[in-house]
VMD Tcl script that builds the backbone (N, CA, C; Angstrom):
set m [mol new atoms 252]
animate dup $m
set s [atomselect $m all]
$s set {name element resname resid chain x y z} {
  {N N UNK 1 A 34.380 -29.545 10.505}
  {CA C UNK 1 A 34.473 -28.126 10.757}
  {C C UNK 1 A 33.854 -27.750 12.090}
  {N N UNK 2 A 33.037 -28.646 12.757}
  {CA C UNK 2 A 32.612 -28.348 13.849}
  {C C UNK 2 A 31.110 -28.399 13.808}
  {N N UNK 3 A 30.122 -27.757 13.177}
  {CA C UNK 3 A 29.128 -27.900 12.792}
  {C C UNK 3 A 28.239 -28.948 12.750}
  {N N UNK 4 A 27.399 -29.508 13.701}
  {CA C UNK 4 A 26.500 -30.172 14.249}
  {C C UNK 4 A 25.092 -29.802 13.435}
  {N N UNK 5 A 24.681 -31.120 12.642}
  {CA C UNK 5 A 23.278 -30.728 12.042}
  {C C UNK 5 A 22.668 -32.542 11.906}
  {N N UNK 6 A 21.075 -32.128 11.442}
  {CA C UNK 6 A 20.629 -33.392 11.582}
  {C C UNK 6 A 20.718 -33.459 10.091}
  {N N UNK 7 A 20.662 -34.871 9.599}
  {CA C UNK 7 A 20.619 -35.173 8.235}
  {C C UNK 7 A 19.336 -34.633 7.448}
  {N N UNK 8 A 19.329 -33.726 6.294}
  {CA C UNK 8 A 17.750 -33.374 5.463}
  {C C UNK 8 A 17.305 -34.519 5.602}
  {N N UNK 9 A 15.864 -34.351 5.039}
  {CA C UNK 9 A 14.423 -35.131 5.048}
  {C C UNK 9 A 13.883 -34.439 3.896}
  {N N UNK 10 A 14.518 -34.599 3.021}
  {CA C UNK 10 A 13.892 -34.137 1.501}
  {C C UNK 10 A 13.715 -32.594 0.662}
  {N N UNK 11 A 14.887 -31.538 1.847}
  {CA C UNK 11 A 15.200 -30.573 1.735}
  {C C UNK 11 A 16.407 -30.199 1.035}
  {N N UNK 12 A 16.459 -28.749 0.779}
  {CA C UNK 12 A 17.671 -28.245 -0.308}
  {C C UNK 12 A 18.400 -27.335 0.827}
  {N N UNK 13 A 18.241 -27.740 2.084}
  {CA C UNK 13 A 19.250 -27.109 3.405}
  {C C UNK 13 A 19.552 -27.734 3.891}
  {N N UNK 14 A 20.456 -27.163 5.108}
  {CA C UNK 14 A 21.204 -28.147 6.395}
  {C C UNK 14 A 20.909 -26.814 7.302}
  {N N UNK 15 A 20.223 -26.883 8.493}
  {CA C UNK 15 A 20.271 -26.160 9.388}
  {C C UNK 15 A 21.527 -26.692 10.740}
  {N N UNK 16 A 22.557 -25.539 10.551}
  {CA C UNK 16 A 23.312 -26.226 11.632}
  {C C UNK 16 A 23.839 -25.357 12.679}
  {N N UNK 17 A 24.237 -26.215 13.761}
  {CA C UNK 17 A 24.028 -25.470 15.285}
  {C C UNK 17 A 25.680 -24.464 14.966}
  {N N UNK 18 A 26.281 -23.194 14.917}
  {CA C UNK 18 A 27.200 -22.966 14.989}
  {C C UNK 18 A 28.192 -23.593 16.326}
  {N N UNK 19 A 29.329 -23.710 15.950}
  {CA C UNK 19 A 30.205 -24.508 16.632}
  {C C UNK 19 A 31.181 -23.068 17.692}
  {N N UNK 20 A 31.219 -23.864 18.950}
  {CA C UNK 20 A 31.769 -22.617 19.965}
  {C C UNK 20 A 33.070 -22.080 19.545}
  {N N UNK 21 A 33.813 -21.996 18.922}
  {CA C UNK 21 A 34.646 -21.029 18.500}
  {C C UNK 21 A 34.861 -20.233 17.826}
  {N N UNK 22 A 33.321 -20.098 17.026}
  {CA C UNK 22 A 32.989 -18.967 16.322}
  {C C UNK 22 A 31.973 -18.115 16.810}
  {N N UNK 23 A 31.703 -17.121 16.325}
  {CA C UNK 23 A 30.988 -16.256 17.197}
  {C C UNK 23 A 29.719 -16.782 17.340}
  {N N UNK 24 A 28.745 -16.579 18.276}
  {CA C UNK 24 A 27.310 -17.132 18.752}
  {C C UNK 24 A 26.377 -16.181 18.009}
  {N N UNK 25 A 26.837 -14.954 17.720}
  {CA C UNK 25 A 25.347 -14.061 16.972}
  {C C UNK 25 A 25.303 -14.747 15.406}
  {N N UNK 26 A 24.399 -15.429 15.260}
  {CA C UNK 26 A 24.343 -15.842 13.931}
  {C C UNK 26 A 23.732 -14.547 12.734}
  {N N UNK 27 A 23.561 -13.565 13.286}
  {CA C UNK 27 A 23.217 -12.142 12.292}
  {C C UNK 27 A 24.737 -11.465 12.164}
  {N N UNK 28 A 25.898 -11.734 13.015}
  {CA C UNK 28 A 27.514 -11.125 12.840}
  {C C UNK 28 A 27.635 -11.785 12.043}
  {N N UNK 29 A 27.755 -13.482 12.269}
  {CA C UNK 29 A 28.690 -14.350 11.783}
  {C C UNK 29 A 28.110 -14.462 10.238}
  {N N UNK 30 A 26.691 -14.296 10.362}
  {CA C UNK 30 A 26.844 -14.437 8.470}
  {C C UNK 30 A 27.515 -13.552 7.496}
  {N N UNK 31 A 27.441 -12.462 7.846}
  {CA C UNK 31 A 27.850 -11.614 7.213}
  {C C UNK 31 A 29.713 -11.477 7.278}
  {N N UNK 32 A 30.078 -12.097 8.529}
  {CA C UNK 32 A 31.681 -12.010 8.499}
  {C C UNK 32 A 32.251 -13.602 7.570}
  {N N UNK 33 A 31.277 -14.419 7.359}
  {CA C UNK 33 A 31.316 -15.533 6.206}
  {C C UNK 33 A 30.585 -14.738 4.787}
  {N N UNK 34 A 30.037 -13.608 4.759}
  {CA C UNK 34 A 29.991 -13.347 3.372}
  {C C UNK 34 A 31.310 -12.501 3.434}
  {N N UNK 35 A 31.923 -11.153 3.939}
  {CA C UNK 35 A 33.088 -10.688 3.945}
  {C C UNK 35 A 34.106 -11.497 3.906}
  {N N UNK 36 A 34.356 -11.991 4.392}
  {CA C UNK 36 A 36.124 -12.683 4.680}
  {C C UNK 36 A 36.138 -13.952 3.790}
  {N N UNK 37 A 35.190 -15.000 3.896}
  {CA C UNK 37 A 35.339 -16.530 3.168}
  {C C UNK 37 A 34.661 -16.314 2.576}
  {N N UNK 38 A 33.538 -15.417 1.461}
  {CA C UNK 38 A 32.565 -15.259 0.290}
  {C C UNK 38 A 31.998 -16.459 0.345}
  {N N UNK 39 A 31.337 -16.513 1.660}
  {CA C UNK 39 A 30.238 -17.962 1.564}
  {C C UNK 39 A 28.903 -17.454 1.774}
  {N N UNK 40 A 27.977 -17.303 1.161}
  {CA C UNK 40 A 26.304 -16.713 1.726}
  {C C UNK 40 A 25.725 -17.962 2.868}
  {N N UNK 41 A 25.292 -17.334 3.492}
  {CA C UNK 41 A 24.362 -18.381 4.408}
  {C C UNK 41 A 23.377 -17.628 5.144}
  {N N UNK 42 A 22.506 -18.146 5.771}
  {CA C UNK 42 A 21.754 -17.480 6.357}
  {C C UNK 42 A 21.252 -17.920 7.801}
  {N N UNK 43 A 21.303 -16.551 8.620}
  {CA C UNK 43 A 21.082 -16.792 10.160}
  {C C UNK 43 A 19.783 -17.735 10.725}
  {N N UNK 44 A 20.285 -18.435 11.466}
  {CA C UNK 44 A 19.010 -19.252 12.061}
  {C C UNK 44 A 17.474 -18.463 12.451}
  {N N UNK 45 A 18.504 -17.678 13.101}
  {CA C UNK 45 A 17.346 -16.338 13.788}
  {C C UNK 45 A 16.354 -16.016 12.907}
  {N N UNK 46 A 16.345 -15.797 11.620}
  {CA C UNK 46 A 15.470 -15.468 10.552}
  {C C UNK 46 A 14.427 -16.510 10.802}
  {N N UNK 47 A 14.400 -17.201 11.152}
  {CA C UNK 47 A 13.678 -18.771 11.304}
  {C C UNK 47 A 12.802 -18.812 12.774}
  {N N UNK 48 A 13.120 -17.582 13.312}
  {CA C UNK 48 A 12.471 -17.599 14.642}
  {C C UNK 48 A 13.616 -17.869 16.012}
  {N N UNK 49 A 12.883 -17.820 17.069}
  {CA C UNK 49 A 13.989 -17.853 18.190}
  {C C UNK 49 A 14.436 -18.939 18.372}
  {N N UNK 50 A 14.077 -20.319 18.436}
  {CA C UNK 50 A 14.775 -21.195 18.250}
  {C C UNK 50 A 15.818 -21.528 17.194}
  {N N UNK 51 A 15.761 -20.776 16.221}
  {CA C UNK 51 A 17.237 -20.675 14.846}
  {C C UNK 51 A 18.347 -19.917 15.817}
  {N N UNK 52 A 18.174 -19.287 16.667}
  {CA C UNK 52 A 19.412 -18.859 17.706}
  {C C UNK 52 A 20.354 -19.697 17.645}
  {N N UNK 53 A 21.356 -18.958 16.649}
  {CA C UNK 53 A 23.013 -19.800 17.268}
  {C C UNK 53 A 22.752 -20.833 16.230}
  {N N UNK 54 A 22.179 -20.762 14.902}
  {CA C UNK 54 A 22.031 -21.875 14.122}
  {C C UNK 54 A 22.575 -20.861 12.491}
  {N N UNK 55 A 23.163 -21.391 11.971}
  {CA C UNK 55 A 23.156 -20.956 10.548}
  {C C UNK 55 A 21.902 -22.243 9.472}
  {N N UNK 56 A 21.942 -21.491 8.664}
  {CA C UNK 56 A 21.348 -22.201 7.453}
  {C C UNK 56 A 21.643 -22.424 6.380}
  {N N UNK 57 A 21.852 -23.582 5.478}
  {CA C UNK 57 A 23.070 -23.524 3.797}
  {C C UNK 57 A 22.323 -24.382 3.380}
  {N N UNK 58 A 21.964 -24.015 2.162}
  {CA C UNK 58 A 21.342 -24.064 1.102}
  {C C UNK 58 A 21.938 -25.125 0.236}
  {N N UNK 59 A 22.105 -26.297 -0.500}
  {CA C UNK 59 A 22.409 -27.115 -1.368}
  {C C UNK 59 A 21.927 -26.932 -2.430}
  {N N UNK 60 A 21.391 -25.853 -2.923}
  {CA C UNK 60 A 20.468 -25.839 -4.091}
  {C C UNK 60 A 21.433 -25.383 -5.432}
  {N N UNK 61 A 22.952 -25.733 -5.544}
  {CA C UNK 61 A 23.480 -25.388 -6.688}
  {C C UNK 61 A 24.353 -26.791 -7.184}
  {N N UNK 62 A 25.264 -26.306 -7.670}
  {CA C UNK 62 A 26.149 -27.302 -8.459}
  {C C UNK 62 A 27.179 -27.786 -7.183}
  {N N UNK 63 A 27.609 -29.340 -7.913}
  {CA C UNK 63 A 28.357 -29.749 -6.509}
  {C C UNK 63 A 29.361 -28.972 -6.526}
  {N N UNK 64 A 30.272 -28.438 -7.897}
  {CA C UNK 64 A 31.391 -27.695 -7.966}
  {C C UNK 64 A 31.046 -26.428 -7.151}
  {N N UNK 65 A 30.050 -25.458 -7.494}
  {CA C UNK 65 A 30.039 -24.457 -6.061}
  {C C UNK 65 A 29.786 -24.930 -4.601}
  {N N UNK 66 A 29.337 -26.081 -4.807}
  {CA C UNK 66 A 29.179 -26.817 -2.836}
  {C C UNK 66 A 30.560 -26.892 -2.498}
  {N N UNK 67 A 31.345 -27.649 -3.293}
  {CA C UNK 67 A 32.784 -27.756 -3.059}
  {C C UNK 67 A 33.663 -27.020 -2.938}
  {N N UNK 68 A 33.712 -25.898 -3.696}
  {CA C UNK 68 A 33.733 -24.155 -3.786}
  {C C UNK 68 A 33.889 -23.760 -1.993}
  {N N UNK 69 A 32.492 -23.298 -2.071}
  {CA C UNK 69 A 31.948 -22.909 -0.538}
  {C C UNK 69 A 32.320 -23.988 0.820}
  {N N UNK 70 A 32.507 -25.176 0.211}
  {CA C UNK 70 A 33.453 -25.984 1.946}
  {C C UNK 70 A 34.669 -25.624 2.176}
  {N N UNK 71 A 35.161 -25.602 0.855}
  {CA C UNK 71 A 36.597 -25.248 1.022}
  {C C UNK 71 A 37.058 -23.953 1.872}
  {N N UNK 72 A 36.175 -23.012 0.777}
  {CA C UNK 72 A 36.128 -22.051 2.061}
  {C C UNK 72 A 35.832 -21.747 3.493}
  {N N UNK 73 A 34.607 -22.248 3.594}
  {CA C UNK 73 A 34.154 -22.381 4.615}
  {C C UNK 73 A 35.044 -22.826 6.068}
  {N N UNK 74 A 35.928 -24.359 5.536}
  {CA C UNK 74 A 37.244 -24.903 6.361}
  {C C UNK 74 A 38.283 -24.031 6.353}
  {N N UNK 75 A 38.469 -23.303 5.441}
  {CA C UNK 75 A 39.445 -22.328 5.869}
  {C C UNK 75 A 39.121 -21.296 6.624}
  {N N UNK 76 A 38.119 -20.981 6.747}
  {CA C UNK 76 A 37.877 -19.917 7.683}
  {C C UNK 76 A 37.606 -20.288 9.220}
  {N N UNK 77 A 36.961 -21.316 8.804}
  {CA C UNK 77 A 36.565 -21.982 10.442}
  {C C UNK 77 A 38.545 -22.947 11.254}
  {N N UNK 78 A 38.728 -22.821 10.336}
  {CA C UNK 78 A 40.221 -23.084 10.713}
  {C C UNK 78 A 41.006 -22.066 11.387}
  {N N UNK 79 A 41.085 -20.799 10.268}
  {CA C UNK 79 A 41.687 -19.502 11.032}
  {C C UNK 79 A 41.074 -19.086 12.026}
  {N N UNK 80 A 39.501 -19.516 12.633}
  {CA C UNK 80 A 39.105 -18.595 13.595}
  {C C UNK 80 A 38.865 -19.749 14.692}
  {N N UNK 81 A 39.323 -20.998 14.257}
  {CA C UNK 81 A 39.833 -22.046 15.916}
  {C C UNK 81 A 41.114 -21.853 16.208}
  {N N UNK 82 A 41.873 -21.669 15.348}
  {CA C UNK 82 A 43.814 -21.412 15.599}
  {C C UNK 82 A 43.581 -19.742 16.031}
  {N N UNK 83 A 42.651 -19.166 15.842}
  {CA C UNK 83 A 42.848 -17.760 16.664}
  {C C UNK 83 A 41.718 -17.471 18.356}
  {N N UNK 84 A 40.963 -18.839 18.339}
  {CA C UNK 84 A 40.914 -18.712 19.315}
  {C C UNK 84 A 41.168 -19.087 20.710}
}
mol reanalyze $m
mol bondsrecalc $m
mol representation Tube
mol addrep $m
């Protein structure tokens, strides 16, 4: 999907760098991934200034909702590389 992250170290996240064809404000883009693809995530920025341009996703449920939320997730990050 584009999304650049380092592998956890014993965590229930993935902090990852958003990928350039989606928007760079990670406080827009979460919220246009809770509207449009019903995926929650949360902005890097919350994390301080270095979370700039980083989202954050949580692993802390069932694999069936992880699987859920990629699916979506690829579809959206799909429609918004074919639109840009």
């Amino acid at each position: 999907m584009g999304f650049e992250c380092s592998q956890p170290m014993g965590a229930f996240y993935i902090f990852a760098k958003i990928p350039p064809f989606l928007d760079q404000d990670d406080n827009k883009l979460i919220y246009q991934l809770a509207n449009e693809a019903k995926v929650a995530v949360t902005a890097g920025s919350n994390f301080g200034k270095g979370g700039e341009g980083y989202l954050r996703f949580s692993y802390a449920t069932s694999i069936e909702q992880i699987k859920k939320g990629m699916d979506r997730l690829a579809e959206f990050c799909e429609k918004e590389q074919n639109n840009a």
